[in-house]
N, C-alpha and C positions, 0 to 999 in steps of 0.2 A: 693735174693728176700726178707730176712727175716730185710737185713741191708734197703732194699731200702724202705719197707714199715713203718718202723722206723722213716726214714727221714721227713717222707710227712707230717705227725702230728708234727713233728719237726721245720720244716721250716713252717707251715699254723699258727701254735701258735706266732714264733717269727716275722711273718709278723705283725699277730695281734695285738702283744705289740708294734712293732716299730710305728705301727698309732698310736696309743693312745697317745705315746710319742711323736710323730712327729705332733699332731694335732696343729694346731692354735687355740690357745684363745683369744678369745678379751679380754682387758686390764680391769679390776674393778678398780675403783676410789676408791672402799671401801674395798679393801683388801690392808692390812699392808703390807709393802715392807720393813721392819727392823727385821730381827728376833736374838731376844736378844744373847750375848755367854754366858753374867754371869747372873745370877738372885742371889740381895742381901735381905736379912730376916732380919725387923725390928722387934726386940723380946726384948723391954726392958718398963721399970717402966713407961717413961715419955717422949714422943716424943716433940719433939725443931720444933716449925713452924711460918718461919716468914713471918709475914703478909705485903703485900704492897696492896697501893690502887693506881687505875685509877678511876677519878672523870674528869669530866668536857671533853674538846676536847682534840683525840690524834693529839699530835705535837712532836719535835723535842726538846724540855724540859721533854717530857711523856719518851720518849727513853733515854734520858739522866739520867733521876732519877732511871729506872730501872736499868741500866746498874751498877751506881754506886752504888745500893743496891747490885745487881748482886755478885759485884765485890767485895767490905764490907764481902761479908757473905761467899764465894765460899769457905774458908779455915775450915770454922767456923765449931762445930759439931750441927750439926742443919739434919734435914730428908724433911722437907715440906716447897716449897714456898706455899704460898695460898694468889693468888691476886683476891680482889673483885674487880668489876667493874661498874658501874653505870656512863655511856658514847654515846656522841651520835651519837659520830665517832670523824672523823679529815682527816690529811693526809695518803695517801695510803703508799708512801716514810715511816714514820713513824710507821705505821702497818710493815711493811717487816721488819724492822731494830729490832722491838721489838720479830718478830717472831724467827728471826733469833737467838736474846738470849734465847729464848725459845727448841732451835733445840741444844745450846753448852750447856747446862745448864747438870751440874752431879747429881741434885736434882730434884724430880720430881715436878712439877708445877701445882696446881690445878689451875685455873680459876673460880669464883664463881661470878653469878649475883646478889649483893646483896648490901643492904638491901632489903624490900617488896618494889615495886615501882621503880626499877632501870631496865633498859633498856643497850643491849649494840646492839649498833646500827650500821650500815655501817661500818668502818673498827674499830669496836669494838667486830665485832661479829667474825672478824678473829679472832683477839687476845683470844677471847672466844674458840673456835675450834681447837685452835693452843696450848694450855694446855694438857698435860696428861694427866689432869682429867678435864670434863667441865661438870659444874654444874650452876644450878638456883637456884634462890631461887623461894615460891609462889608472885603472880601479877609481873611477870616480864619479861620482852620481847625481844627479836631478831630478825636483821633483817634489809630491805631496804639500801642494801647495793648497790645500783646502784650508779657508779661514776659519781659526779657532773661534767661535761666538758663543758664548750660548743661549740667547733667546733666539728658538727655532726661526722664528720671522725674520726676526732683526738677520741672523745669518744668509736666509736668502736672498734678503736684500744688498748686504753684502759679497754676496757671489752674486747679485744678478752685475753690480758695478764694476767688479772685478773682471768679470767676462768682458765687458763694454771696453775699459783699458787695457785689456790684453790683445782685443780685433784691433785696435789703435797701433797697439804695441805690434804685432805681428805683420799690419799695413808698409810700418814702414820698414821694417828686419826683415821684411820676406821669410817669416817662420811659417810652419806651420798650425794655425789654429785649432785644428781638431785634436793635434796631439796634446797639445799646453793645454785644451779646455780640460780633458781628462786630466791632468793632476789638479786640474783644482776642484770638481766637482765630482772625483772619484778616487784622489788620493795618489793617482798613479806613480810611480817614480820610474827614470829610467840611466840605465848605467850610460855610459860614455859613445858607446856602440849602438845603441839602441837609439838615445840622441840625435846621433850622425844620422840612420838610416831613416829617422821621423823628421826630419830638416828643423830640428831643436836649434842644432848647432851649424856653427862651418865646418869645422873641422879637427879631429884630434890629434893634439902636438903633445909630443915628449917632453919637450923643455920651450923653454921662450924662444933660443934662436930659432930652432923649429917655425914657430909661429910665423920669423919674418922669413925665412924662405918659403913659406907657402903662398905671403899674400903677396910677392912680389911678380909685381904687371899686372895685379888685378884692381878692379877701381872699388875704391870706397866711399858709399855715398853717408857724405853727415848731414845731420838735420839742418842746415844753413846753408841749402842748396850748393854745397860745395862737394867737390869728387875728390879724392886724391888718388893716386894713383905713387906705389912705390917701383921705380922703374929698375935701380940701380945700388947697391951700398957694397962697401967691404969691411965696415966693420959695426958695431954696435954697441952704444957707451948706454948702458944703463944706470939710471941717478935714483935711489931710492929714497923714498922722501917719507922717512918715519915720522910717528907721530910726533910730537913735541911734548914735554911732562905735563903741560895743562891738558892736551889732549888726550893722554894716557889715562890721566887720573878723570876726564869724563868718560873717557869709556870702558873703565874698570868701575863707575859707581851709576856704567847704565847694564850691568849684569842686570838681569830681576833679581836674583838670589840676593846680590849685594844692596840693591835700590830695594827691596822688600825689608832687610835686616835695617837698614839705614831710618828710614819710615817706623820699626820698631822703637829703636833707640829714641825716636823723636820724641814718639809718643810718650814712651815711659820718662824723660826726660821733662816735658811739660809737664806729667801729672806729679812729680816730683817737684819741680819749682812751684805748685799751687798748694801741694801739703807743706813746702815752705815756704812762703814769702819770704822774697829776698837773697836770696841763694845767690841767683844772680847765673852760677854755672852750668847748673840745669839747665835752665833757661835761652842761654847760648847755645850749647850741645843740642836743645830742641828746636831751635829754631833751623838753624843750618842742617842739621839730620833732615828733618823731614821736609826744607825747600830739595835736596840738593837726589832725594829718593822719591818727589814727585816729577821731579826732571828727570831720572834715570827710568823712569816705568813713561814717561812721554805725555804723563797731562796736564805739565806746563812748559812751555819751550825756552830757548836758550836766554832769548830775551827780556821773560816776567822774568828767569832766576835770576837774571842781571841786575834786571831793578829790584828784585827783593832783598840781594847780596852788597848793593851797593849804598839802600835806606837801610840796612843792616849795619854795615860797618861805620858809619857815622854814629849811631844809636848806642855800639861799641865804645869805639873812640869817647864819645861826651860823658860815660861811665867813669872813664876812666878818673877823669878830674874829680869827679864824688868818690869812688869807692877807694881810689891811690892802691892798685894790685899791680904796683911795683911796673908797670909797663905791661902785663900780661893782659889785658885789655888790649891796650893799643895795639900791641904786636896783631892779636887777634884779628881786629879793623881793619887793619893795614894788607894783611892776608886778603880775607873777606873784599875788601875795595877792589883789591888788583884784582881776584875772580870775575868779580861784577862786573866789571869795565868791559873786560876780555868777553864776555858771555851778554852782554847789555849793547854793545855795537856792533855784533855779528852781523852780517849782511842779512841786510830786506828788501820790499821792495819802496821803502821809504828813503830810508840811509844805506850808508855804507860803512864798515870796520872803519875804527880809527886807527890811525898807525901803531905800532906798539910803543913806538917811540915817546908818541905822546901820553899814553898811557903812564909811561915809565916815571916821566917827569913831573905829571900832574901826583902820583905815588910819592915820589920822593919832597914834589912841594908840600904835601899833606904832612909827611913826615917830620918836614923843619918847622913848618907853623902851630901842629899840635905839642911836637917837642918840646919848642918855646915855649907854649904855654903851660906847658907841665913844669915846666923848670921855673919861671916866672911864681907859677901857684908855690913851689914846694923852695923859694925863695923867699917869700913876702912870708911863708911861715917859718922859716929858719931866723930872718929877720927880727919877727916878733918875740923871740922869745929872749933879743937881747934887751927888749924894754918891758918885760914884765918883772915884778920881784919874784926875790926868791920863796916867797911864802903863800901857797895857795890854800883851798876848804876844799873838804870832800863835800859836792851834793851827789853822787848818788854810787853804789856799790853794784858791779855785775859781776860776781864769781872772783876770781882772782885779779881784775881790773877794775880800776874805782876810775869816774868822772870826776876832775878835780876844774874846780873855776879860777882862773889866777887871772886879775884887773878885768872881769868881765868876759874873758876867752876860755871856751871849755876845751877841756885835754884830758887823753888818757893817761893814767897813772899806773906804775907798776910798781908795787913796795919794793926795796930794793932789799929785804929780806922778806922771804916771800913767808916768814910765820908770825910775821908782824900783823896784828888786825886794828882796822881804823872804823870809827863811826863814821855817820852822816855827821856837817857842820864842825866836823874837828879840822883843826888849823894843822897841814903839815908840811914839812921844809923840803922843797924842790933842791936835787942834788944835781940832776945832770939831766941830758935830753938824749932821747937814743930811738931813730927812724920815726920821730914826730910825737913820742910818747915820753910822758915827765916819768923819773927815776925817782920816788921820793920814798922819806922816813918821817919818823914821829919828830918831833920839836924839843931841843933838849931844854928842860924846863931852866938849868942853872944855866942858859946859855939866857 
């Protein structure tokens, strides 16, 4: 009796725990789903934080610069990225691509709205949310993230996805969900204060050093189950890591305003080289116009323009040797190549960039082999004209320039008084030669 009454408290307790434990919870958006194994102590004289900026629209040159900052810096001994932002969105494509370096990143990533007056707006304010640390500065705002679509369906389908990576998103930022669902499916925006008090953000700082007195002895968990924790510093060496001019100039031709004009140019460009044939410069200007403005609007990425810019510049180059425009071709190629290169081995999940190094010198081999061969070509014709005579026939007259045949080699001719007129099959006396073209006159008959 004494084991059975044992039992009954025994069994009525372990029911008890098995519910508890067996209960159903509904899911929180705002509880963290990462929990750290290492936690690293930053305790030294002078912490290393490189600064990048997002300005203007996200696009697919905004991903591309971060990545190759990313990439630049991952070995380096540095503690802090710390990206401001003052943006008024862009592409959603773009946003995911940027968060996603944000999620492999071994560095912890602040996010900062700043200067006074900057705004990070529609898929600005992910990237804002999507930092381990997201900070404001004062006057400045968040928000209206609702995706521009316009076939109604298509849209909600679009917001139904968007929501799905934002519970994701706020999973692991410990944001608030219900606040961020409202800008996207009501436009919402909210200032700096407003932010703070819906748990948008961490916290609003004045300036950057600001930032690192706030978060020092608190832990920050990155997506690579690591914590850091900033325990100590005295001082703070900020490296800013601006764009680079290939980088400038893709993300000056991924405006839309610019990539829309660009696209124009293209257009009218091609329909120009077809009411010409043969132009040749049309043709060029249309080609690169509109690769270079369907990259800047994001419906082909870094890598088809690579390959289009790199089968581009060869197609250049080989003109060169037919049409002889003095090198201005080649230069063209030569340009067009290096872009290609740079924008054709960006990182994937295939490959990796090539060094620029290599880049450089594959550029400059191109340059002594086609050289040589333009020199070779515009040799072997300097050459010839010491073994033809001096007396050639016109076969055929175009305006002010006659096709003159001397020992079977056609050349242009130019009268060397220009109000001298020649027939077809008349015999005239080669004077001199000048940029590949015969200098001639009539044949003096007492000669």
């Amino acid at each position: 009796m004494l084991n059975c009454k044992l039992r009954i408290p025994t069994l009525f307790i372990f029911f008890i725990l098995s519910l508890s434990f067996c209960k159903i919870t509904p899911i929180n958006p705002s509880q963290p789903n990462i929990l750290p194994s290492i936690t690293k102590k930053i305790d030294k004289k002078v912490i290393k934080v490189i600064v990048l900026e997002i300005s203007g629209p996200i696009t697919p040159a905004t991903t591309w610069y971060l990545n190759n900052k990313f990439e630049k810096c991952k070995n380096k001994d540095i503690d802090f990225f710390l990206i401001t932002i003052d943006s008024e969105g862009g592409l959603l494509s773009s946003m995911t691509e940027i968060i996603k370096l944000f999620y492999n990143s071994n560095h912890p990533i602040i996010t900062y709205v700043y200067p006074k007056g900057s705004r990070a707006a529609s898929a600005a304010m992910f990237i804002l949310i999507g930092g381990h640390v997201a900070v404001m500065s004062e006057s400045t705002n968040t928000g209206a993230s609702t995706p521009l679509v316009q076939d109604p369906t298509l849209q909600n389908k679009v917001i139904q996805d968007l929501l799905a990576f934002t519970r994701n998103l706020c999973q692991r930022r410990n944001k608030n969900y219900e606040a961020i669902k409202e800008t996207i499916t009501n436009s919402v925006s909210y200032t700096e204060k407003e932010a703070l008090a819906k748990n948008i953000i961490d916290f609003i700082a004045k300036d950057p050093n600001e930032i690192f007195e706030k978060i020092k002895n608190k832990q920050i968990n990155l997506d690579t189950q690591v914590a850091i924790k900033l325990v100590n510093f005295e001082r703070i060496e900020y490296i800013k890591e601006s764009a680079n001019m290939i980088e400038k100039f893709f993300l000056f031709i991924s405006n839309p305003s610019i990539a829309y004009f660009l696209l124009t140019i293209g257009f009218w460009a091609i329909i120009i080289e077809l009411n010409n044939p043969g132009l040749l410069v049309p043709l060029i200007v249309g080609i690169i116009c509109l690769s270079l403005g369907l990259f800047g609007l994001g419906i082909i990425s870094a890598n088809i323009l690579g390959i289009i810019l790199v089968i581009f510049s060869f197609i250049v180059m080989l003109l060169e040797l037919k049409f002889q425009s003095h090198g201005i071709l080649f230069i063209v190629g030569l340009i067009t190549f290096l872009l290609g290169s740079v924008m054709l081995f960006k990182k994937t999940d295939i490959y990796y960039p090539l060094p620029i190094g290599i880049i450089t010198i594959t550029t400059l081999m191109i340059l002594l082999i086609f050289g040589y061969i333009i020199y070779s070509v515009f040799s072997v014709k300097k050459v010839q004209i010491n073994f033809v005579s001096d007396v050639g026939k016109v076969v055929d007259i175009k305006g002010n320039s006659l096709v003159i045949n001397v020992d079977g080699v056609l050349w242009e001719g130019i009268p060397i008084n220009p109000n001298t007129t020649f027939e077809i099959n008349e015999e005239v006396k080669i004077k001199k030669i000048e940029d590949l073209r015969l200098i001639i006159d009539k044949i003096d008959k007492k000669e």
